[in-house]
Residue, then its C-alpha position, 0 to 999 in steps of 0.5 A: x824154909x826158903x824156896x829154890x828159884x826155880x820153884x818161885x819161877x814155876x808157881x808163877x808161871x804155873x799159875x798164870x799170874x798177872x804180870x805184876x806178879x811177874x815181875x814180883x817173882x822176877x825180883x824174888x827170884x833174882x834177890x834169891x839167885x844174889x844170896x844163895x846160889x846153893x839152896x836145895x828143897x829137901x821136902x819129902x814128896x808125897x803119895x797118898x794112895x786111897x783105895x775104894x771098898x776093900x776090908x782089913x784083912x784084904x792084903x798080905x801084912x794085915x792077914x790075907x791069902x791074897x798075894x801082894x809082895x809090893x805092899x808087903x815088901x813096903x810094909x816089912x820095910x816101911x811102918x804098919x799101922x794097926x788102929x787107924x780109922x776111916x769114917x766107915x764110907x767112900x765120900x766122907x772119908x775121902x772128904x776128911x782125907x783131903x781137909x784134915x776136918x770131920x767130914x760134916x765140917x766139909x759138908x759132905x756129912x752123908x754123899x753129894x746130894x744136896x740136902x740143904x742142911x750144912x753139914x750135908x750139902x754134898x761137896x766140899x765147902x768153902x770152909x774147908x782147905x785140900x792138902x793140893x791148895x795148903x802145899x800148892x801155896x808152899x811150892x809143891x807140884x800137886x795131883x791127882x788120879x782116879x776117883x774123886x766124889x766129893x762134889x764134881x757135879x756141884x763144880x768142886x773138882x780137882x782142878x777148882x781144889x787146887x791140884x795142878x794136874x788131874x786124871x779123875x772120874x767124877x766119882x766111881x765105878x769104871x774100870x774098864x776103857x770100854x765097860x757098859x753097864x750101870x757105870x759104863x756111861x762115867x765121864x772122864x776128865x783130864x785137867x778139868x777138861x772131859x776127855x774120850x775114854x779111848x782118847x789114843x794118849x792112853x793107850x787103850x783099851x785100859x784097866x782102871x788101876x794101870x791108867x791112874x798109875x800110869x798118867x800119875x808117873x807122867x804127872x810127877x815127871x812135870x814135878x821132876x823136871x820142875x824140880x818141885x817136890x810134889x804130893x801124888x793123890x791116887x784114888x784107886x777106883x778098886x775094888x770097887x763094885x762092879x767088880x772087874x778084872x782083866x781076865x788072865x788075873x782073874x783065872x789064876x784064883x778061880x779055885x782058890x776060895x772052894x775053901x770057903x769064908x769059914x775056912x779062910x777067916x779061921x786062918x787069916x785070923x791066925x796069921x793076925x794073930x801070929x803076926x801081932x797084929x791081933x791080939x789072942x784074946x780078941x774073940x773073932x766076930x762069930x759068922x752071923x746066922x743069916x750067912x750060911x755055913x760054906x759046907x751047907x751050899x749046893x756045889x754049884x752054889x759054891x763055884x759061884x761064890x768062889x768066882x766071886x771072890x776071884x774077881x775081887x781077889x784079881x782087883x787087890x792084885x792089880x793094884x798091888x802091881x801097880x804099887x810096885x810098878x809105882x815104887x819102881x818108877x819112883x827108883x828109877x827116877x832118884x826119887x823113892x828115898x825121899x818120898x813118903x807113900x801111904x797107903x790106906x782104904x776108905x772103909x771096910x768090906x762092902x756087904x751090900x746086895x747081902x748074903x746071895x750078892x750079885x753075879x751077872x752077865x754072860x761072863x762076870x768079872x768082865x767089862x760088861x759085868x755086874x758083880x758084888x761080892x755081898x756079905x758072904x765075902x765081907x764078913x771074910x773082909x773084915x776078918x776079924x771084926x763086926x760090921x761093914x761099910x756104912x757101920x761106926x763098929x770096927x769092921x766099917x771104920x778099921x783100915x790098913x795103914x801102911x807107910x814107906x820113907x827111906x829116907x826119914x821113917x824111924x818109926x816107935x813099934x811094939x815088939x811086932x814092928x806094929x805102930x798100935x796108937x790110934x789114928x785117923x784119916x783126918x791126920x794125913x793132911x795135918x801131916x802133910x802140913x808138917x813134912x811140908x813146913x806149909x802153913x794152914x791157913x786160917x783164912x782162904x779166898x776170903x773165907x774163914x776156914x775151920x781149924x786143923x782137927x787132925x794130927x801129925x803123923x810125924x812123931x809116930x814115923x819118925x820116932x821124934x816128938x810125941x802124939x798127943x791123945x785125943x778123942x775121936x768120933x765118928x757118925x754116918x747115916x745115924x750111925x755113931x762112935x766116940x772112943x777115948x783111950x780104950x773106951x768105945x761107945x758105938x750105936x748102930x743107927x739112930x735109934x740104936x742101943x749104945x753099946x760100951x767096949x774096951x778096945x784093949x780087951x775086946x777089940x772085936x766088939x763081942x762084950x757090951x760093958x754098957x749095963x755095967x758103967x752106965x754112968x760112963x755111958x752117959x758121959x761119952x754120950x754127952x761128950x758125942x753130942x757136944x761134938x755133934x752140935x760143934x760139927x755140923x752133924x747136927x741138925x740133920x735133914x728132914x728131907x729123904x735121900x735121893 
């Protein structure tokens, strides 16, 4: 597709070229104004909202209590997705989101430290492309709010991966303009630049999920006006540990979970079920024996845990506001018709600082707090899965996936309006490339860049074209997965016992078929390790984390 004018004109001067290539995009623009006065740029726009820690079941379409009317609202007339995969933790996921590879393919097979090993050097690498550098290159207007984390102390930020505008924390964990604590000392850039968090342009004092929603309609307001289509990347930094919320959200849920984790995993699962998201035949995870039975606690126990998870309840809220105050911006300004929203997680339920959790400071869920909501609350999380963040099993890498298009979303569903084919964060940038009509390259600033290993989404959206079925694999902290078509075959650290599941029977992970196919187990273990020696997942580091 050719380019408007004005689009040529605005990458130049965007870009701050030499005055050769000035006058180069002089006379484009000028040859494009003599053959066609007339040409409109019809690509979508692009959002990508990411948020940070939150579990399956965590919001209305995939079975939760917890009101979200906005994403219900683009879910019932958008597509949900009910077997899309993340990589089972924050920085790998967002490292794969971002470059359409596995994520040791990038270097960030574990966190940002640097491990020497070049699957593990702790930020993106230079044989790695972001979706902002391929669509940059094709004309579109890119940024990017909230939290980053694949490399910003190691130079790798926004700004030097090709987005235009940003608002970002090097990584995560503030919420509040005026949080203490062990996040409270987090840096704030803008455009590269650190920035006072009280800076008056952000009308403090701010909550975390107003202030990237809000600086990111500002930004796309720069696209408009340049008449640029643009792709939106929003890393919202919630729910996140500490888990924080603006008091008078937090107040309309104390109460609501003296149900109990038993309790409310029973009826999420059945509003899966109902909802054909989960199959009647899928046993839910049993409660494992180290969580205590909710009616076994001490009444005070209990209002603790309750406030724990009104808090965190409180954080899906407010980001669920603010997806409806992005989708009224994106009204209001002509725009929502042709823009593509997706919506996803970077990993399951969180169950660190384990079954008692955290709850401290004088008033917790405030900005001088520390709250985790431990593994009591992930197991609710993740309903109805085994594991949590970190796992290669369901509950770590299983994600919501929901995706908005007016204008082109056509999408092939079963009988419950669910898309059931299964995909992974590394299609988003395949598919941003599509609906782009971008080039990915082969070979970026003088380096040779590792092909694409994700797919287009577009055929699943649109109802045109097929999906291609492949395998898909996973590995973190030496946990590990590979499934083809049905067949799953998962360990839980390296040296774990591999087990074998059919996702079509057993998709909860409760029946371990592998004594009985040992010969199929070998198998996918030798076609994991192929991929493990082709991916930079091995070799491992020898030295420890830090």
């Amino acid at each position: 597709m050719a380019l408007p004018s004005t689009l040529v004109f605005s990458r130049f001067s965007k870009n701050s070229r030499t005055a050769s290539a000035w006058l180069a995009g002089a006379a484009i623009l000028v040859s494009l104004q003599i053959a066609d006065t007339s040409i409109a740029d019809d690509r979508p726009n692009i959002v990508v909202i990411m948020v940070d820690d939150m579990g399956f079941s965590d919001i209305g379409p995939y079975g939760s209590e917890i009101p979200t009317p906005h994403l219900d609202q683009l879910a019932e007339n958008g597509a949900k997705f009910s077997q899309f995969y993340n990589t089972g933790r924050c920085c790998p996921t967002r490292a794969s989101l971002l470059t359409g590879l596995y994520s040791h393919q990038t270097g960030i097979g574990w966190m940002t430290t640097d491990q020497e090993v070049a699957g593990y050097r702790g930020r993106l690498n230079d044989q790695c492309v972001t979706i902002a550098e391929v669509l940059g290159e094709s004309g579109y207007f890119t940024a990017m709010t909230g939290k980053w984390h694949v490399g910003f102390q190691q130079g790798v930020t926004p700004h030097s991966r090709g987005f235009d505008r940003s608002l970002n924390l090097p990584a995560g964990g503030l919420h509040f303009s005026d949080q203490t604590g062990s996040k409270g000392g987090a840096k704030l850039y803008l455009n590269g630049e650190q920035v006072d968090r009280d800076d008056p342009q952000f009308s403090p004092p701010w909550y975390g999920s107003d202030l990237w929603t809000d600086q990111g309609i500002r930004f796309i307001d720069e696209a408009i006006a340049d008449e640029q289509p643009f792709f939106w990347y929003l890393a919202h930094v919630a729910p996140h540990f500490p888990c924080m919320a603006p008091e008078a959200t937090i107040a309309k849920f104390r109460g609501r979970y003296m149900d109990g984790w038993d309790r409310l995993r029973e009826e999420r699962y059945a509003r899966q079920i109902e909802s054909g998201l989960i199959d009647e035949h899928w046993q839910m995870e049993p409660r494992p024996e180290q969580i205590p039975a909710w009616e076994s606690l001490e009444p005070s126990e209990q209002k603790r845990y309750d406030d724990m998870m009104a808090i965190y309840a409180a954080m899906i809220v407010e980001i669920d506001k603010n997806i409806g105050k992005l989708v009224a911006a994106l009204k209001q300004r002509g725009q929502l018709d042709n823009t593509l929203i997706l919506f996803l997680s970077d990993n399951g339920g969180n169950a660190e600082a384990g079954v008692s959790g955290r709850y401290e400071g004088d008033s917790p869920g405030d900005p001088h707090s520390n709250v985790f909501i431990g593994r009591c609350w992930a197991h609710l999380n993740n309903t109805p899965f085994r594991k949590y963040k970190h796992y290669n099993h369901e509950g770590g890498t299983a994600t919501p996936l929901i995706a908005h298009w007016p204008a082109r979303l056509n999408p092939s569903t079963d009988a419950n309006g669910w898309i059931n084919t299964p995909t992974h964060v590394i299609d988003i940038m395949a598919t941003c490339v599509d609906l782009a009509e971008a080039t990915y390259p082969s070979d970026f600033r003088g380096q040779t860049i590792h092909g694409l290993e994700g797919q287009s989404l577009q055929p699943l959206l649109t109802g045109q074209g097929e999906f291609a079925k492949r395998p898909l694999y996973w590995e973190h902290e030496g946990n590990a997965a590979i499934r083809v078509g049905d067949r799953k075959l998962v360990r839980q650290g390296v040296r774990g016992t591999w087990e074998l599941f059919d996702l079509a029977a057993d998709r909860t992970e409760q029946v371990d078929l592998a004594s009985e196919h040992p010969d199929e187990v070998a198998q996918l273990k030798k076609q994991w390790r192929q991929w493990a020696q082709s991916h930079q997942v091995v070799p491992r580091p020898n030295k420890k984390k830090k």
